[in-house]
LOROKOL-464318 format. One record per residue (C-alpha): x, y, z. Coordinates in nm, 3 decimals. Example, Ala and Ser with C-alpha at 12.3 -4.5 7.8 and 13.67 -1.06 7.14 Angstrom:
BEGIN
SITE,c1,c2,c3
SITE,1.230,-0.450,0.780
SITE,1.367,-0.106,0.714
REM end
This chain:
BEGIN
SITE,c1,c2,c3
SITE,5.307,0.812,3.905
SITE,5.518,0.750,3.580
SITE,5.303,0.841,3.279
SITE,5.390,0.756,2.923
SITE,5.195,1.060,2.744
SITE,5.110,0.876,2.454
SITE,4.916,0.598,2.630
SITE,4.693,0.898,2.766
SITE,4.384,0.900,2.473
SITE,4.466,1.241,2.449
SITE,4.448,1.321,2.067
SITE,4.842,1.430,2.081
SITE,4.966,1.665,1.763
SITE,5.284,1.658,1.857
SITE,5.530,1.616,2.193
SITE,5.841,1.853,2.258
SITE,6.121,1.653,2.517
SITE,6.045,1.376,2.721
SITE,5.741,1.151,2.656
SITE,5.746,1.010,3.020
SITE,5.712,1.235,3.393
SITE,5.642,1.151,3.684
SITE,5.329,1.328,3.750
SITE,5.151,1.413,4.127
SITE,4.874,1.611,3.986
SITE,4.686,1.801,3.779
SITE,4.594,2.137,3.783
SITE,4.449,2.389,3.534
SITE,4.511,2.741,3.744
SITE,4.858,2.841,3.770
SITE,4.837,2.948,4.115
SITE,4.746,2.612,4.240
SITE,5.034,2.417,4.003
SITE,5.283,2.239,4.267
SITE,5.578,2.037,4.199
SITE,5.538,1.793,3.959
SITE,5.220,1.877,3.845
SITE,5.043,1.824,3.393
SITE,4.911,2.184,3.358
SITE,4.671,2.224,3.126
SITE,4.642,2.571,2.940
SITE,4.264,2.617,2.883
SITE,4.136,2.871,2.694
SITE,3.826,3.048,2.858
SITE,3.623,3.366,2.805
SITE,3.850,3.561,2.979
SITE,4.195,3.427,2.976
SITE,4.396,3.208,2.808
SITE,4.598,2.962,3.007
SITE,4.874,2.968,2.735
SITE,4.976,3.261,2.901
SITE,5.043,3.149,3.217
SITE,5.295,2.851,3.179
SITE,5.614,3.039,3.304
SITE,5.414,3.124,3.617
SITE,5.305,2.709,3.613
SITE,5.643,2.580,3.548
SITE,5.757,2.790,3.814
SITE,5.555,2.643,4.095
SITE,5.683,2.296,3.989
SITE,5.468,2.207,3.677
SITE,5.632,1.907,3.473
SITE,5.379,1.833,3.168
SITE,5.223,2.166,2.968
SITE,4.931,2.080,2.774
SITE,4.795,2.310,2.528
SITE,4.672,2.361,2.140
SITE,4.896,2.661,2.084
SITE,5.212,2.509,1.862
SITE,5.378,2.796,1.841
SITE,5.369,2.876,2.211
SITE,5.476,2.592,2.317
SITE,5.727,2.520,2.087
SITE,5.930,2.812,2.183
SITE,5.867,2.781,2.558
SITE,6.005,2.432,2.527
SITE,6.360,2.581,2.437
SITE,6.334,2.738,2.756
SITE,6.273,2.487,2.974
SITE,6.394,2.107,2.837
SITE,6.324,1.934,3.158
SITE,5.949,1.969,3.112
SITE,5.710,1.815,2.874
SITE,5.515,2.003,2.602
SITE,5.245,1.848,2.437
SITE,5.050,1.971,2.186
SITE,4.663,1.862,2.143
SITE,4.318,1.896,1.938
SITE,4.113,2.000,2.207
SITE,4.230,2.125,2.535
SITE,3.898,1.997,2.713
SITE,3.865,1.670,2.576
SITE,4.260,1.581,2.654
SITE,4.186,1.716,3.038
SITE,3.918,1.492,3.097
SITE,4.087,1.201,2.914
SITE,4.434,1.242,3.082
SITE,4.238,1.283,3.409
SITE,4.058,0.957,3.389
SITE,4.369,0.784,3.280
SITE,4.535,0.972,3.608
SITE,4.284,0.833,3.846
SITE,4.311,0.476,3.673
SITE,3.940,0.492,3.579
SITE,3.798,0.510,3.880
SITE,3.459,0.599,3.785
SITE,3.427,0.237,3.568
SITE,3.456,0.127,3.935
SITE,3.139,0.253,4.036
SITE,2.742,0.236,3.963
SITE,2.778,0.618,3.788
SITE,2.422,0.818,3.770
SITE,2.388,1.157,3.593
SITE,2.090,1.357,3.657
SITE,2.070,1.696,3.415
SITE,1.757,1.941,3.400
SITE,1.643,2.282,3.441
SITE,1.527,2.205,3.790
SITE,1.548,1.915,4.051
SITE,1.854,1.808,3.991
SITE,2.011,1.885,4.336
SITE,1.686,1.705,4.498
SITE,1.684,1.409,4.258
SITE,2.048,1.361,4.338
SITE,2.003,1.346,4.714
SITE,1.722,1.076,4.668
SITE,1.916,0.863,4.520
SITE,2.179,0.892,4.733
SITE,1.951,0.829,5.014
SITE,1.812,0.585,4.840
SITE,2.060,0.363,4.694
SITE,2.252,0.337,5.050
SITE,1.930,0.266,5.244
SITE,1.893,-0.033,4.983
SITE,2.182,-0.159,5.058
SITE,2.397,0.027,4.766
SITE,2.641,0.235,4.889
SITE,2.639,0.557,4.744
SITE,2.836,0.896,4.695
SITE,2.699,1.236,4.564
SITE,2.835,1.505,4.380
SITE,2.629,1.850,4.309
SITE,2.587,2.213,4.404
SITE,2.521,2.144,4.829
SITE,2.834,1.940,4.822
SITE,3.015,1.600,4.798
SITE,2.879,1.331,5.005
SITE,2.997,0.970,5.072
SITE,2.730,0.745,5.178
SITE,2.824,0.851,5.507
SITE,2.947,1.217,5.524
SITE,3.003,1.491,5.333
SITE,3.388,1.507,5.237
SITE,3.539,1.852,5.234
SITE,3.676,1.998,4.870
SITE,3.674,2.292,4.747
SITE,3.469,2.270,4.441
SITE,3.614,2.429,4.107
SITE,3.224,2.507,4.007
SITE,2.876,2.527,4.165
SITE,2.784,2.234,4.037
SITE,2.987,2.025,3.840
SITE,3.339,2.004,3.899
SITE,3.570,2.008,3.638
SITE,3.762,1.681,3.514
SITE,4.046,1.651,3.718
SITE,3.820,1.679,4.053
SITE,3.556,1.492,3.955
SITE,3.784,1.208,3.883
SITE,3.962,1.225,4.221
SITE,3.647,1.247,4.400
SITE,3.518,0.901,4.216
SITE,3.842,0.747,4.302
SITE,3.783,0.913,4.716
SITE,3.425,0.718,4.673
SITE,3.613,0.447,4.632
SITE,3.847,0.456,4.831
SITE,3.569,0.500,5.145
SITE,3.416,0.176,4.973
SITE,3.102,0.309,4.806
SITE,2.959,0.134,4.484
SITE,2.796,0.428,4.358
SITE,2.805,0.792,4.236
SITE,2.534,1.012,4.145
SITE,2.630,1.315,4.034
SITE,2.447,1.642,3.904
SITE,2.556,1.746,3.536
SITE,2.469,2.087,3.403
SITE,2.451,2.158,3.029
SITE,2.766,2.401,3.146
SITE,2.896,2.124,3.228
SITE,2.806,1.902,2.908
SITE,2.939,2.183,2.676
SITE,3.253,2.210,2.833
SITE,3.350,1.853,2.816
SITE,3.384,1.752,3.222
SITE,3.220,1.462,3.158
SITE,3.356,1.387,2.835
SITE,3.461,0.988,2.858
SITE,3.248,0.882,3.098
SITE,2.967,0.631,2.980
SITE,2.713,0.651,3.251
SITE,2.491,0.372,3.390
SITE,2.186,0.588,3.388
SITE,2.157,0.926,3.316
SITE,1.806,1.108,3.483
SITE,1.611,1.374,3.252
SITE,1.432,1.583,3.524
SITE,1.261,1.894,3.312
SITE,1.365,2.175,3.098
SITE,1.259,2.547,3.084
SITE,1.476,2.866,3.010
SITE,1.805,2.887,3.205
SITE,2.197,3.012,3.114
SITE,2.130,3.178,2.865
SITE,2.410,3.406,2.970
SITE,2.608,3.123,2.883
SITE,2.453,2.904,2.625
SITE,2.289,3.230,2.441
SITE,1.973,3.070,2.304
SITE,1.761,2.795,2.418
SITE,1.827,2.573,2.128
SITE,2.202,2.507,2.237
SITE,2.091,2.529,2.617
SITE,1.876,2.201,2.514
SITE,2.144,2.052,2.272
SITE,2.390,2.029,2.565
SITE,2.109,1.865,2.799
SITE,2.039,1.612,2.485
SITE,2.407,1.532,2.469
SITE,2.467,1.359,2.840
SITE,2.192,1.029,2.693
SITE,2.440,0.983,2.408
SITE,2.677,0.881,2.666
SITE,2.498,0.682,2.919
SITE,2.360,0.266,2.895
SITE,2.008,0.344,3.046
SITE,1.784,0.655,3.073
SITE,1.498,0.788,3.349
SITE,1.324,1.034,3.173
SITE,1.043,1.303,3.264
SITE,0.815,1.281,2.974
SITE,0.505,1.546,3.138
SITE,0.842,1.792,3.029
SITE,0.706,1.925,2.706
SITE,1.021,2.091,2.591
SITE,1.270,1.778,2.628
SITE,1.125,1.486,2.808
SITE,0.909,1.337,2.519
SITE,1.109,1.437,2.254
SITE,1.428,1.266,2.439
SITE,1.207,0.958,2.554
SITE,1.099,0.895,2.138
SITE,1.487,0.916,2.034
SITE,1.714,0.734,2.292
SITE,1.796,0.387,2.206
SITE,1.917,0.225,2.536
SITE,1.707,0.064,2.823
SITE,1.463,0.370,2.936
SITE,1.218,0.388,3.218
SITE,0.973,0.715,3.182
SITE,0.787,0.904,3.485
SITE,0.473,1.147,3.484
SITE,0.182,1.294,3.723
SITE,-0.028,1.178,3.455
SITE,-0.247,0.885,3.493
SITE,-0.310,0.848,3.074
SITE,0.012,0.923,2.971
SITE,0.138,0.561,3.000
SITE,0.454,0.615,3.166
SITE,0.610,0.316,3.329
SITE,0.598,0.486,3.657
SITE,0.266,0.726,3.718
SITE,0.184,0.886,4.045
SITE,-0.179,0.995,4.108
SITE,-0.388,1.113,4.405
SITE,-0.120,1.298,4.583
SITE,-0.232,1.423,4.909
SITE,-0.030,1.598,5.179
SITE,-0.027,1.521,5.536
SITE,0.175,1.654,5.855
SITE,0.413,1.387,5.767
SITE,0.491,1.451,5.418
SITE,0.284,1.330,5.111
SITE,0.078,1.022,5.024
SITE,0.047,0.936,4.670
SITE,-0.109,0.622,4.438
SITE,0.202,0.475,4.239
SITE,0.106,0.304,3.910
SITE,0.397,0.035,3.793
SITE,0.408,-0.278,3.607
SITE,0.000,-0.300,3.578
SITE,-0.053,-0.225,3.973
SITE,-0.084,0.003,4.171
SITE,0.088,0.094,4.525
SITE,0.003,0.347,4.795
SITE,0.323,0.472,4.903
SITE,0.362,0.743,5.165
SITE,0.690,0.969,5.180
SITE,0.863,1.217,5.384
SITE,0.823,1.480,5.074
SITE,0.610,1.789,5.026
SITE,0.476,1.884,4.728
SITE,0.366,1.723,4.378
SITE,0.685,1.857,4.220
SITE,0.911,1.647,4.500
SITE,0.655,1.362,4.400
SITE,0.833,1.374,4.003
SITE,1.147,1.377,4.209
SITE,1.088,1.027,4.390
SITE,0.950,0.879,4.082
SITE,1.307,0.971,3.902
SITE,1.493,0.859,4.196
SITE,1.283,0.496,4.174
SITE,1.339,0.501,3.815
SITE,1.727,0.472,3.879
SITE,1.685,0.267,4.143
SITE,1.514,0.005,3.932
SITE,1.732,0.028,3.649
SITE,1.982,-0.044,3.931
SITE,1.881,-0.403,3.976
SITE,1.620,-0.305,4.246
SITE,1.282,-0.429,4.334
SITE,0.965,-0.172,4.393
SITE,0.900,-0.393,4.724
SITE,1.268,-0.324,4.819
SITE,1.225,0.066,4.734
SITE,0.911,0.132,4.835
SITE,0.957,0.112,5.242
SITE,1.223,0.356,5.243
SITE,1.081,0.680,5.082
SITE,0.941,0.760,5.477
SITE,1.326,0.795,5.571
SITE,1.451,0.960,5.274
SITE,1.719,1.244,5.338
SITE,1.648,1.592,5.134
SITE,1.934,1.847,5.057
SITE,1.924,2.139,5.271
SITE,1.811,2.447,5.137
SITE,1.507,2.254,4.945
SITE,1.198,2.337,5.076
SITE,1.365,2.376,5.442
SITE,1.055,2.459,5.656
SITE,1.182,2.599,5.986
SITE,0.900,2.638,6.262
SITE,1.053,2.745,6.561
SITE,1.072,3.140,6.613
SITE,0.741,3.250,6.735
SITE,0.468,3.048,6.572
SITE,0.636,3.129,6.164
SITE,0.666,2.939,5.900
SITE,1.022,2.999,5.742
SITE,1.096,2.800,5.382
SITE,1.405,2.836,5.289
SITE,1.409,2.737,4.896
SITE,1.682,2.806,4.691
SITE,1.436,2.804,4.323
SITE,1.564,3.045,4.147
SITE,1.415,2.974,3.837
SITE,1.028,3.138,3.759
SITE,0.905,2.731,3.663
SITE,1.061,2.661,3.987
SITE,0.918,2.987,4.187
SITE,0.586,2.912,4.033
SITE,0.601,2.603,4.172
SITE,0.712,2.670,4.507
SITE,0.436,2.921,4.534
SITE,0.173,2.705,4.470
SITE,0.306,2.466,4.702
SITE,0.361,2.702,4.982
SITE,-0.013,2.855,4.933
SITE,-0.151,2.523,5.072
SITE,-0.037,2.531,5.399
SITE,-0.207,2.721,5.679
SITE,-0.083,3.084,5.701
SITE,-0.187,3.463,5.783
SITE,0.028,3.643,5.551
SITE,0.280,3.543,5.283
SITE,0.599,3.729,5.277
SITE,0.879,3.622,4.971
SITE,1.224,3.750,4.903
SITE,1.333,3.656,4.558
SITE,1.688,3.813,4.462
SITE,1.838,3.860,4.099
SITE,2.181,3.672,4.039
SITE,2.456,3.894,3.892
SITE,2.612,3.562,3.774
SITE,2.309,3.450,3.551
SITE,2.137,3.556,3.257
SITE,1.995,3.950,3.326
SITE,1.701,3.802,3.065
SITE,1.545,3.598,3.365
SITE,1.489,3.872,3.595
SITE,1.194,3.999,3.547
SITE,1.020,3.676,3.480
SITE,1.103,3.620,3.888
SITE,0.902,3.932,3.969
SITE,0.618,3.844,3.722
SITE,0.568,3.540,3.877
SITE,0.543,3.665,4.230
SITE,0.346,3.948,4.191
SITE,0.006,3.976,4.323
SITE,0.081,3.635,4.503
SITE,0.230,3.773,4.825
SITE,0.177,4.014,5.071
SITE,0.498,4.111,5.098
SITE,0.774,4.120,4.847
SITE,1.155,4.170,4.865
SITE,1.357,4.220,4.556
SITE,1.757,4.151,4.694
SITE,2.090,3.994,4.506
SITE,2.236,3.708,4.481
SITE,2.597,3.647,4.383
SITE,2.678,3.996,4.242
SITE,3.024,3.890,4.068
SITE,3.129,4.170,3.917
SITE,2.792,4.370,3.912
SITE,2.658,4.708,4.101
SITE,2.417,4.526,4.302
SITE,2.149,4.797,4.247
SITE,2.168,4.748,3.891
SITE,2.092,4.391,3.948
SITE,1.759,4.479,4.189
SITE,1.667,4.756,3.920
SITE,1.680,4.500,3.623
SITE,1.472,4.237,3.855
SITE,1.209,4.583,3.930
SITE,1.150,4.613,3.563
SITE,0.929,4.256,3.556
SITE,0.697,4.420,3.790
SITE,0.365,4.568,3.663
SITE,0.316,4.804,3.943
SITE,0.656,4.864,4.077
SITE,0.590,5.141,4.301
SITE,0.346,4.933,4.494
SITE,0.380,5.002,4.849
SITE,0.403,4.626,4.933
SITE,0.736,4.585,4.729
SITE,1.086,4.645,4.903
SITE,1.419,4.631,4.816
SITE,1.747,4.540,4.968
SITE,2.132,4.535,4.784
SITE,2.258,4.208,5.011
SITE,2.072,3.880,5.063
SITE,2.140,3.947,5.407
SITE,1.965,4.264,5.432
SITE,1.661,4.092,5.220
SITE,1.675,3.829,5.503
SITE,1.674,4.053,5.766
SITE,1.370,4.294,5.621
SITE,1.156,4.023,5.532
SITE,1.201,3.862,5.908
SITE,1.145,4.240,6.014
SITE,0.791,4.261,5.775
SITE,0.677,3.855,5.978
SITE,0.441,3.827,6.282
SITE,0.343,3.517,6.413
SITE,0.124,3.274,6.169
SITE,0.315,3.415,5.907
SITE,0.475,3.205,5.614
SITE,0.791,3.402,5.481
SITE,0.988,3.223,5.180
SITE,1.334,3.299,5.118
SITE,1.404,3.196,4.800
SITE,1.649,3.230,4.541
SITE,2.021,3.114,4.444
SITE,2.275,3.103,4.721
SITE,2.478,2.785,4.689
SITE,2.774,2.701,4.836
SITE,2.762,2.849,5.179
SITE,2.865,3.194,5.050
SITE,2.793,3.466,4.792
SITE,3.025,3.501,4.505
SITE,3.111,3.900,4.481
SITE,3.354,4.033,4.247
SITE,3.518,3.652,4.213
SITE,3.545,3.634,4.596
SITE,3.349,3.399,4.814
SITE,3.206,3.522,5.111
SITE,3.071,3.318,5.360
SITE,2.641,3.343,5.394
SITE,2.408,3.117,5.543
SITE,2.056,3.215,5.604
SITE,2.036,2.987,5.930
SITE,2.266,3.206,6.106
SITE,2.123,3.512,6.028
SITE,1.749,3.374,6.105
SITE,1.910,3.262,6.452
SITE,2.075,3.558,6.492
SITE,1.800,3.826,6.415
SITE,1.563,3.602,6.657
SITE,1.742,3.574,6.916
SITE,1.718,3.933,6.987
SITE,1.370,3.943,6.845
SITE,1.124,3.660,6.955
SITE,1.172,3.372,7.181
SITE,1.197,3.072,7.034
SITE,0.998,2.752,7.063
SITE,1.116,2.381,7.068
SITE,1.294,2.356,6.705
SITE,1.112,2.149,6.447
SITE,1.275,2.166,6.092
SITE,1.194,1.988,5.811
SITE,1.352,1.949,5.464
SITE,1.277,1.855,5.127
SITE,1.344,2.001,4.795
SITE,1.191,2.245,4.543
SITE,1.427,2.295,4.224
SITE,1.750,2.425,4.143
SITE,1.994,2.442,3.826
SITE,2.332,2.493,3.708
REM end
């Protein structure tokens, strides 16, 4: 593709050689640059891409686009066949010349953002479900993975969660290209901050809740909320959570498009209430107040907090051009992301919830769910998460304490960190540390496999916490992990198993 560079929108200070390449793709690692690729030279905590260009231009890199004048002024000299272009913001000109790249691809499709502390992953998957069921065709992007309506399509994602620019534009133009009308996407206040979603107006963006999270990133929890409040400045219509003290009401009172709100509250005259939730074998039951009626709608969800997440899910839908009677039929069949309240009943007469909340609102939660159901003892592994905020680790052992019978403290995604420092920093939340009932482990794997070990039969053990991805991300490698496997593999050795029954919905997760 021939590209003119200044029809790009991308806030050009100045161009050194040609103003036209052909261009084959964009990259933003040196290692990955191949012929004929714009490499853009972001500058991150750590490095500075600036300082990889020979490396870029090497592998075949055509276009260098940076903010450093200097730099590229005298690498230019070096190398007149290539394009230098100097920018305002290296962010803002990636996710512009990206869009422009992928011929706006995204403008092509229904586009939903959902952003929050916790539930975005489940929210996400509902209206995926959701939105194809009804007859709207629709991709998903987020931390289990990208998803056409039909399958998930293999990538390897740039982050956890969001991807960065250049991805996220190719996978909106893939969604098209398999013939889906719609995207919804999870959108992290990482995510906000650093501009990956910077020139995209959204159809509707979805405000799930908002309690302290990144601050390892965002430092304090005024930006952490300034970057959530930033995604409705870009999007038509809004869905918004207004039982959320901390954002939902305050968002709800200031944005000026179309906006649908959602609560658990019968008074708190939200456009869509549910009420008398009740949970059966099947899922949960629940009264849904809308439009001055009301609706008893039954669902394949468990939990009050999976409740808030259909209510968002028929908030976008309706914004969407659909009808409650059209919506309404389907939540019995809607498909939950694996790894959300994942209830696995077929080793020995166990309950096993697998539930990535790694957040104390969303443990809290996920606790008071699980303490409903039938059960001799409670066993629950949470973990610490070398790649989060260190601030947050104690609050997970606070919040579990005294409500099991068994605890294990393990890790999650070391990175760079000794993983016992990680388990001692989660041990300092704990009131009574030396409590006989507490373990510890320095691998999910080995948390896994001792709180299995601690189970008999009637038993519910929760494994909870932050693994994404399929793997765990140690020292900037990712190495493959998935509980299933090891639940299947410590069983089979260990108890015979019964006729498998599984059955998934979500409790919260972030990024």
């Amino acid at each position: 593709m021939v590209i003119n560079f200044t029809e790009t929108n991308m806030n050009i200070n100045h161009i050194f050689n040609s103003r036209k390449q052909e261009i084959s793709g964009i990259s933003f690692d040196s290692r990955r640059t191949q012929v004929n690729h714009a490499f853009f030279c972001l500058k991150g905590e750590v490095a500075d891409g600036h300082e990889f260009i020979d490396e870029a231009i090497k592998n075949g890199a055509v276009l260098i686009v940076g903010t450093d004048f200097s730099k590229l002024q005298e690498v230019s000299l070096r190398h007149l066949t290539a394009t230098f272009v100097v920018v305002e913001d290296d962010r803002t000109a990636l996710a512009n010349f990206s869009t422009h790249f992928y011929k706006h691809a995204h403008k092509k499709l229904k586009t939903i953002a959902v952003t929050g502390t916790n539930g975005k992953t489940t929210v996400a998957a509902f209206v995926r479900s959701l939105f194809t069921q009804c007859g709207i065709p629709t991709g998903s992007i987020g931390t289990t993975g990208i998803f056409s309506s039909r399958e998930e399509i293999v990538y390897k994602k740039s982050t956890p969660t969001t991807p960065e620019a250049p991805d996220l534009h190719k996978i909106f133009h893939d969604l098209r290209e398999r013939k889906d009308q719609a995207a919804v996407m999870e959108v992290s206040s990482i995510a906000v901050d650093q501009k990956r979603v910077e020139g995209i107006e959204f159809d509707v963006a979805i405000h799930t809740n908002l309690s302290l999270e990144h601050l390892e990133y965002h430092k304090t929890f005024e930006h952490y909320k300034m970057s959530k409040m930033k995604l409705f400045d870009q999007t038509k219509k809004a869905v918004v959570n207004i039982d959320d003290d901390h954002m939902g009401r305050e968002l709800a009172s200031s944005f000026k498009g179309d906006l649908i709100t959602y609560s658990l509250d019968r008074h708190s005259g939200a456009d869509l209430i549910a009420d008398n939730c009740h949970v059966t074998e099947e899922g949960t039951s629940f009264e849904l107040l809308a439009n001055g009626q009301s609706y008893l709608v039954r669902s394949s969800v468990y939990g009050n907090y999976n409740v808030q997440n259909l209510l968002a899910a028929i908030g976008a839908g309706l914004h969407a051009g659909l009808s409650l009677e059209t919506v309404l039929p389907n939540l019995m069949t809607i498909e939950n992301p694996k790894g959300r309240f994942q209830v696995i009943e077929e080793y020995g007469n166990r309950r096993i919830i697998i539930d990535y909340a790694h957040t104390p609102v969303a443990l809290n939660s996920l606790l008071q769910e699980v303490k409903k159901l039938p059960h001799r003892r409670l066993i629950v592994m949470i973990a610490g998460i070398g790649i989060r905020d260190f601030g947050k680790m104690p609050k997970m052992a606070e919040t579990v304490e005294g409500k099991a019978d068994e605890i294990i403290v393990t890790v999650d995604h070391p990175g760079d960190h000794d993983p016992q420092k990680v388990v001692d920093q989660v041990m300092t939340g704990f009131r009574y540390p030396d409590n006989l009932s507490i373990n510890t482990s320095l691998t999910r794997k080995e948390g896994v496999l001792k709180s299995l070990s601690l189970s008999d039969e009637g038993d519910v053990i929760i494994l909870s916490s932050g693994c994404i991805n399929g793997a765990q991300i140690v020292k900037g490698e990712y190495i493959p992990h998935s509980d299933e496997d090891i639940i299947q593999s410590y069983f089979k050795h260990h108890v015979p198993a019964k006729k498998k029954k599984i059955y998934r919905t979500e409790k919260t997760t972030t990024s």
